[in-house]
Rosetta silent file (secondary structure, phi, psi, omega in degrees, C-alpha in Angstrom):
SEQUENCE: XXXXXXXXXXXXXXXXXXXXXXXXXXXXXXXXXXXXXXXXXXXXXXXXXXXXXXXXXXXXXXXXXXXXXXXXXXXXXXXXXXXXXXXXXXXXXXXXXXXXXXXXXXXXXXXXXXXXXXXXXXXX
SCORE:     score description
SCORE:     0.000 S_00000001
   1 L     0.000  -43.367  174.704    0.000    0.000    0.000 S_00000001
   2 H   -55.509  -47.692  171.192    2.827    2.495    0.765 S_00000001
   3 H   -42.087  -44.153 -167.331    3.935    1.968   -2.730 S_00000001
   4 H   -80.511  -33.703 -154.536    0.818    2.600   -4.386 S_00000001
   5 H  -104.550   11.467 -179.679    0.598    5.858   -2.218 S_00000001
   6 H  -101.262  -19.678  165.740    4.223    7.013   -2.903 S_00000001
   7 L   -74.638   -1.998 -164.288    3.312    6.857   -6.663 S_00000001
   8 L  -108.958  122.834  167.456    0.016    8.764   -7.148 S_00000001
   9 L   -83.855  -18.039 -178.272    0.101   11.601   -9.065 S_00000001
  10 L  -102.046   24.605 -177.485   -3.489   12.775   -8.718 S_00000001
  11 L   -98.741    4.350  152.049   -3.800   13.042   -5.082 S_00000001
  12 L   -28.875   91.293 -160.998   -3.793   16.644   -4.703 S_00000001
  13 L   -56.647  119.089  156.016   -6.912   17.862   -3.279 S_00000001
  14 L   -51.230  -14.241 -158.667   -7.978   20.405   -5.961 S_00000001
  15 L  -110.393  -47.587 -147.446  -10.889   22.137   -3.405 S_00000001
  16 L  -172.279  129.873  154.414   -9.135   22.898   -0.272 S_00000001
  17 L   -87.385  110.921 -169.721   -6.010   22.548    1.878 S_00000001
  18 L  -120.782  129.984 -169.449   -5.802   21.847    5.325 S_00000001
  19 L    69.963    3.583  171.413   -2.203   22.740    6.722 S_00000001
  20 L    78.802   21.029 -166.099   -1.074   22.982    3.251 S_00000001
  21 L   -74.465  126.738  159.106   -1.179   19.307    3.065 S_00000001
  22 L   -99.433  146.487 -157.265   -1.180   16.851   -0.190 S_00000001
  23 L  -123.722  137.251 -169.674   -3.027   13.882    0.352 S_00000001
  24 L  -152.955  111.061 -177.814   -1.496   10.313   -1.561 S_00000001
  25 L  -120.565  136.557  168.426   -4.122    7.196   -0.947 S_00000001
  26 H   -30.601  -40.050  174.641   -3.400    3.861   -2.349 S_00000001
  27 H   -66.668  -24.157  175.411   -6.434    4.283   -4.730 S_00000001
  28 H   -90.407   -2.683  169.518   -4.691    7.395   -6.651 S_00000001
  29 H   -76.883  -30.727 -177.912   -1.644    5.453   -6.648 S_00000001
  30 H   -67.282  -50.883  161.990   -3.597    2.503   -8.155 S_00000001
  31 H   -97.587   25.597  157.622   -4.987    5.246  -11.109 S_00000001
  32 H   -83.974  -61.306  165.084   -2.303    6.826  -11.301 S_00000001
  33 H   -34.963  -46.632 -140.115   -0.477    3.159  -13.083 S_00000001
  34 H   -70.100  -56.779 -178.099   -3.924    2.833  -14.778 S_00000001
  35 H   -64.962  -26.397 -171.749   -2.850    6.087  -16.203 S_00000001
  36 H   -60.261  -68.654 -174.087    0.985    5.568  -16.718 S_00000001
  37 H   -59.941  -15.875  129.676   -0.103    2.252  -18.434 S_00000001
  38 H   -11.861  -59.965 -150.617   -2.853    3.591  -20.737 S_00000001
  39 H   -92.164  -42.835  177.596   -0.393    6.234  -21.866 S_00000001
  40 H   -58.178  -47.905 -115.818    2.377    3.802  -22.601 S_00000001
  41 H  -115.350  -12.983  170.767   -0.016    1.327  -24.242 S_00000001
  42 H   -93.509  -44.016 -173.521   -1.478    3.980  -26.930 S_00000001
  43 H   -69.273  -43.439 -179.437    1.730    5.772  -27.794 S_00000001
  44 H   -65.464   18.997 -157.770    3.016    1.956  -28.686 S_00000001
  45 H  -128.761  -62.232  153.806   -0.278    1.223  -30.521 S_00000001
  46 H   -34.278  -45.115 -170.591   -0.204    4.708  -32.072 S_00000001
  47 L  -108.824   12.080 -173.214    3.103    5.027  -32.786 S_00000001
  48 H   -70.767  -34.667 -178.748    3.745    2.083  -34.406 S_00000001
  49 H   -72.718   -2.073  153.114    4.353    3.110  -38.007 S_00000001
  50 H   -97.794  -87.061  155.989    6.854    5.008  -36.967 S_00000001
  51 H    24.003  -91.635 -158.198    8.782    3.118  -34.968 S_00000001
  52 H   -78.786    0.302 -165.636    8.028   -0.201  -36.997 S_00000001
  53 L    42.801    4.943 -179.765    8.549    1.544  -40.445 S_00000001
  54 L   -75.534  146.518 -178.906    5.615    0.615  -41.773 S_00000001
  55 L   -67.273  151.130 -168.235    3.766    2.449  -44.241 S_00000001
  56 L  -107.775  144.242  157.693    0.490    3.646  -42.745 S_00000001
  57 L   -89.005  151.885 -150.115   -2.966    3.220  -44.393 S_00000001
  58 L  -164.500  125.678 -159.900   -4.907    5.290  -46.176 S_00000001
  59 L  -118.254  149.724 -174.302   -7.762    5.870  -48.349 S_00000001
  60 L  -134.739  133.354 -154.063   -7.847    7.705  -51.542 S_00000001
  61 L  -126.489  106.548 -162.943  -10.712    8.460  -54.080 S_00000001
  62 L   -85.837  106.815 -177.035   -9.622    9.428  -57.465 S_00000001
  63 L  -126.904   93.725  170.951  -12.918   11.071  -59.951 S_00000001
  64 L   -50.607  129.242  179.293  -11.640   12.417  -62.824 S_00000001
  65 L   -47.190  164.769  163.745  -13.369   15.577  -64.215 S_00000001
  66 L  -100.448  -35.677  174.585  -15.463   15.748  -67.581 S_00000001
  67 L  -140.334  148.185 -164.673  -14.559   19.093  -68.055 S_00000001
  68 L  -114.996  103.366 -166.081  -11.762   21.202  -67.189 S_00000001
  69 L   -25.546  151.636 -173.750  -12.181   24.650  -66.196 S_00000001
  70 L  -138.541  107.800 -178.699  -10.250   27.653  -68.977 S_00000001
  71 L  -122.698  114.562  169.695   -9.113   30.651  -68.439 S_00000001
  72 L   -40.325  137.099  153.585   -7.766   33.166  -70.954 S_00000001
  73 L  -118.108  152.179  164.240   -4.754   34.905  -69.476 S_00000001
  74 L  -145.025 -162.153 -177.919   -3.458   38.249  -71.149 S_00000001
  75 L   -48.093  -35.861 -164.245   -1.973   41.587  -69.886 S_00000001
  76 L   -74.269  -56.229  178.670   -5.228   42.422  -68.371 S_00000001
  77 L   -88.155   16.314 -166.212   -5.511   39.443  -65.728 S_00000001
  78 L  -142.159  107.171 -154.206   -2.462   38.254  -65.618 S_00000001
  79 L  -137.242  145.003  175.274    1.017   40.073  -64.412 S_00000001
  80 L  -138.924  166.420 -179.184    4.451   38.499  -64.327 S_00000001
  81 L  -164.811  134.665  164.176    7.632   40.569  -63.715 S_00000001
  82 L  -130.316  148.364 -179.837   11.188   39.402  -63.299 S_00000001
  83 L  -163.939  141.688 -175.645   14.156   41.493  -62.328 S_00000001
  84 L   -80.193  137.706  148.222   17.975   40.872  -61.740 S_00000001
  85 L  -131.466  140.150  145.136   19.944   42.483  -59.272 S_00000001
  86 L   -44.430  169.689 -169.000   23.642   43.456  -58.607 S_00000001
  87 L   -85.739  -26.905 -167.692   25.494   43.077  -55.085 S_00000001
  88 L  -105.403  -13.608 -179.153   24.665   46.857  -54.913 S_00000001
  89 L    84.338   27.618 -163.507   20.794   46.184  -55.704 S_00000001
  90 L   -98.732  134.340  178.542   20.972   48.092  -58.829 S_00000001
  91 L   -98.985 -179.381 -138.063   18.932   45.992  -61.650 S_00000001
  92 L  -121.829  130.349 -167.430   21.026   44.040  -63.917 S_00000001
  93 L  -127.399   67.308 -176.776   20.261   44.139  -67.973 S_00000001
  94 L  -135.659   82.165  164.946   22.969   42.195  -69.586 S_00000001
  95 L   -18.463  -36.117 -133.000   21.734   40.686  -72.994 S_00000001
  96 L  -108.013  -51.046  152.852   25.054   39.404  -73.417 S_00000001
  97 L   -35.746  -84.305 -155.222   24.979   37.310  -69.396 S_00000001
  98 L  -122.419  160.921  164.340   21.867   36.020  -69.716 S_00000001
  99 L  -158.663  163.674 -166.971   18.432   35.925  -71.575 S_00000001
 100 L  -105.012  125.202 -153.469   15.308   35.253  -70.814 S_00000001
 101 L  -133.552   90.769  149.831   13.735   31.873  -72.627 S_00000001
 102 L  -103.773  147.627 -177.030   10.050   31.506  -71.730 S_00000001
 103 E  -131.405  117.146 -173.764    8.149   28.718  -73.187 S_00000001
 104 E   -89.644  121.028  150.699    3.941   28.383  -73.223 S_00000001
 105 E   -77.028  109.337 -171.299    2.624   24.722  -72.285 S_00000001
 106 E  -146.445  114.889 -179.732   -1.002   24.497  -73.669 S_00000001
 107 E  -105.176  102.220 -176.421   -2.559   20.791  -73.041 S_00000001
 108 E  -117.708  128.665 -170.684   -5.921   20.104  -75.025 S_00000001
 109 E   -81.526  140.875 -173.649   -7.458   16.767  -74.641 S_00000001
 110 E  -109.962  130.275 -141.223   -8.341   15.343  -77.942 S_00000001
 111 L   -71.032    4.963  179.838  -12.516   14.493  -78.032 S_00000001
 112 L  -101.783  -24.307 -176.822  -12.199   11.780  -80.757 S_00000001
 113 L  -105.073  -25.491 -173.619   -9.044    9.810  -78.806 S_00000001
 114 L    97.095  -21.415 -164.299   -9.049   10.915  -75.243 S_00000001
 115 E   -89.639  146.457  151.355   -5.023   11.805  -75.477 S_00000001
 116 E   -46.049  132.090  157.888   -3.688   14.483  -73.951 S_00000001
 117 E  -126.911  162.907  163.470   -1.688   16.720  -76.933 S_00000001
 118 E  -132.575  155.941 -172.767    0.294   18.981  -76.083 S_00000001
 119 E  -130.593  131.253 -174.486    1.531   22.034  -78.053 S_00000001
 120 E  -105.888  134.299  177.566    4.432   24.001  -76.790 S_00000001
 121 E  -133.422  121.930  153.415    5.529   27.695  -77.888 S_00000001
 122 E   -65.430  159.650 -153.052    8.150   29.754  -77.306 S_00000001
 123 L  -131.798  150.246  146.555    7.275   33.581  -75.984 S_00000001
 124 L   -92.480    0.000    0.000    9.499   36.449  -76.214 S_00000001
């Protein structure tokens, strides 16, 4: 019994002290294990795929669309900007360094086959 009452973590009376006293009874030492042993027995239950390396399960629901939303971009809705800088924060404009090589990706499904085409452009 001293055992169980040197272990209990919950016997603090929460309401009232008298003398400033903590109170440790065999029964909170007795849920007090209950609790130790709970807590061990979930994080190994819990915690196995790490631990154990195993990949964890998981479910996944794949619904392809029928149609795929399109949006024009131009100047008006659409802003892109790039800029260079020097070590001094000055920007940096040197045709002759570097150049700038954008290329448009435009993927249209095709309605007699199903395939993906794709048509590629370069931009200037």
């Amino acid at each position: 019994m001293n055992f169980l009452q040197s272990i209990d973590l919950l016997g603090e009376d929460f309401k009232f002290k008298i003398n400033g006293g903590q109170y440790k009874t065999p029964f909170g030492g007795f849920l007090s294990t209950l609790l130790i042993l709970s807590a061990l027995v979930s994080c190994w239950y819990f915690g196995q795929d790490l631990y154990l390396m195993k990949s964890p399960s998981f479910f996944e629901v794949r619904r392809p669309m029928k149609s795929y939303p399109t949006k024009t971009l131009n100047s008006s809705n659409f802003f892109f900007a790039l800029v260079l800088y020097d070590k001094d924060g000055n920007s940096f404009d040197d045709k002759a360094v570097y150049t700038y090589n954008f290329i448009y990706y435009n993927f249209t499904r095709n309605t007699s086959t199903g395939v993906m085409e794709m048509l590629k452009q370069n931009i200037n």
